[in-house]
C-alpha positions as CSV (number, residue, x, y, z in Angstrom):
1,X,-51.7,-29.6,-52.4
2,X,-50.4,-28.8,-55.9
3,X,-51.3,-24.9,-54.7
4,X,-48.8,-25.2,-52.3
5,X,-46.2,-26.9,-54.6
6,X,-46.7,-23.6,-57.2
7,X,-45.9,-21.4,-54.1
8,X,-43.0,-23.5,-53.2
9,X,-41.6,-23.2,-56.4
10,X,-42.3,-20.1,-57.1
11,X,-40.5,-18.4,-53.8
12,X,-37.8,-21.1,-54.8
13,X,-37.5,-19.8,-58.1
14,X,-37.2,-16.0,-56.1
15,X,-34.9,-17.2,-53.9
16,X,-32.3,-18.5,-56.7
17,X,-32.8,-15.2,-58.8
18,X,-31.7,-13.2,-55.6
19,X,-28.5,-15.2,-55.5
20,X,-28.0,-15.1,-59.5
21,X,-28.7,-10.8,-59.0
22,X,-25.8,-10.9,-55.9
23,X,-23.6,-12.9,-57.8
24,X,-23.6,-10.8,-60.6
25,X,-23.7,-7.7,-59.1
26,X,-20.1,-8.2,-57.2
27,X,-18.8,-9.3,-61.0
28,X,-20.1,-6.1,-62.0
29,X,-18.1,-4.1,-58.8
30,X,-15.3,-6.4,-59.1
31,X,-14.2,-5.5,-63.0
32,X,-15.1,-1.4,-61.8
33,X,-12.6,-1.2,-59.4
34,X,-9.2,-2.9,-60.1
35,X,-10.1,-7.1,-60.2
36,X,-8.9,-10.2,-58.4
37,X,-5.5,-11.4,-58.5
38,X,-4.0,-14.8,-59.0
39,X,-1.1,-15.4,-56.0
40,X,1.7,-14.6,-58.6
41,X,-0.3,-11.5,-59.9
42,X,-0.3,-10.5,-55.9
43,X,3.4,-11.6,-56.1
44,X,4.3,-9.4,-59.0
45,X,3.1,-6.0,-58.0
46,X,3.5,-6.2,-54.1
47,X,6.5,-3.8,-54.0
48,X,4.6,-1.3,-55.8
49,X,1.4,-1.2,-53.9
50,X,0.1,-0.7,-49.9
51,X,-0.6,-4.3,-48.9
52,X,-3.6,-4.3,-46.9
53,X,-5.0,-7.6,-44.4
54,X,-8.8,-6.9,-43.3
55,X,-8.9,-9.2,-41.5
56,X,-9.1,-8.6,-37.4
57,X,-6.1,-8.0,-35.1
58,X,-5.7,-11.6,-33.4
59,X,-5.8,-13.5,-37.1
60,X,-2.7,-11.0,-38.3
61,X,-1.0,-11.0,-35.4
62,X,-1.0,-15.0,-35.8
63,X,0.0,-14.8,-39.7
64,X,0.0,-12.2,-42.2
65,X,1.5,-11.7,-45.7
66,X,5.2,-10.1,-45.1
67,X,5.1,-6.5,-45.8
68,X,1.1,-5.8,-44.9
69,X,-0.4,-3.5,-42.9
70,X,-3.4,-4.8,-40.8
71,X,-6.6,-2.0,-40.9
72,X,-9.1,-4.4,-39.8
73,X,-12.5,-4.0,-42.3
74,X,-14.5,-3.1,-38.7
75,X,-12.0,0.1,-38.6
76,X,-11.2,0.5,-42.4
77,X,-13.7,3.8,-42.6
78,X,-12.2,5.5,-39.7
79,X,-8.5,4.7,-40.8
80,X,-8.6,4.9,-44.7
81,X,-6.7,8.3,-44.4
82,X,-3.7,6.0,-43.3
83,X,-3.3,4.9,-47.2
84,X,-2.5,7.0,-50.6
85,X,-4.7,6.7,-53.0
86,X,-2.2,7.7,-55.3
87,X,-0.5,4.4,-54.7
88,X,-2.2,0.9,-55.9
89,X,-4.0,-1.4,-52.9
90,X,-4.3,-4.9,-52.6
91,X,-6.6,-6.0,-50.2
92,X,-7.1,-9.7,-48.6
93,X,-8.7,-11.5,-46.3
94,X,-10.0,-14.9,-45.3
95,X,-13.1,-14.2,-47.0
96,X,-14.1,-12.6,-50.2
97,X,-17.2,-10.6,-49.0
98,X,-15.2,-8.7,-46.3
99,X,-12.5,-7.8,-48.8
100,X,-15.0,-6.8,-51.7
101,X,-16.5,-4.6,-49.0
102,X,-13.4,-2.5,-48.2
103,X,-13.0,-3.0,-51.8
104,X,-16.3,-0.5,-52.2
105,X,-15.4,1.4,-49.2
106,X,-11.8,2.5,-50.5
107,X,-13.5,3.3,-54.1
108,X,-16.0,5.3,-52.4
109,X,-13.4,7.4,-50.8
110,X,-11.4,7.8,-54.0
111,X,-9.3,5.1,-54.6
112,X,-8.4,4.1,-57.8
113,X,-6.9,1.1,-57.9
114,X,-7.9,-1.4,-55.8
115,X,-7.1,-5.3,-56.1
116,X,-7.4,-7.9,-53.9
117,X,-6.1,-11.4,-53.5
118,X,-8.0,-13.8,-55.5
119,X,-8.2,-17.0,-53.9
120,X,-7.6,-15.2,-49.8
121,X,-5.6,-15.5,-47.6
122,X,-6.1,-19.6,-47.0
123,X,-4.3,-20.3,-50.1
124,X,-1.6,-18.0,-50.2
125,X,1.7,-19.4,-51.2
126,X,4.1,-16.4,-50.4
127,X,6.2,-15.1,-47.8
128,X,4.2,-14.9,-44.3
129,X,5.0,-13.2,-41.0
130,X,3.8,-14.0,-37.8
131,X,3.8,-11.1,-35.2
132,X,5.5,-11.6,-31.5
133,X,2.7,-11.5,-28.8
């Protein structure tokens, strides 16, 4: 038995270093391409930048930041060409992953500076839209 309990804890152990690796690799991506921002930080430099929701058509149409463009992350690599990458980007969405991953996508294609929305789009405190049906 105390085999098995080695084993256990040893693709435990694996397990919790993959997470730790993830974890810090999206840090790492995170500080390389523009950073998080705070809902005043989003707030501050919004008439400067393309404001970009990633999030799918039905979820914008029901809500969206005022002033945002939805290019849903599904479509994002077919319809990047739509934004300047001489102009700043902040991204959101309702979830982090999906907006570090258009994050990577825009960079890849030349972006420069690229933010996104700290805390998503659940805890935004700004101005919202909803779109007629």
């Amino acid at each position: 038995m105390s085999n098995f309990l080695i084993v256990l804890d040893a693709v435990l152990l694996a397990i919790i270093l993959v997470f730790v690796a993830i974890w810090a690799w999206n840090k790492i991506q995170a500080k390389s391409m523009g950073g998080e921002l705070t809902n005043e930080e989003f707030k501050e430099g919004m008439r400067k930048a393309q404001i970009v929701d990633v999030r799918e058509k039905e979820p914008f149409k029901r809500k969206h930041i005022d002033g945002a463009r939805n290019l849903p992350y599904t479509m994002l690599k077919y319809q990047y060409t739509e934004l300047r990458p001489d102009l700043p980007v902040y991204l959101y969405s309702d979830s982090l992953t999906v907006t570090l991953r258009a994050a990577r996508l825009l960079k890849k294609k030349g972006f420069t500076s690229i933010h996104w929305l700290k805390t998503g789009f659940d805890q935004w405190d700004g101005r919202t839209k909803s779109s007629k049906y």
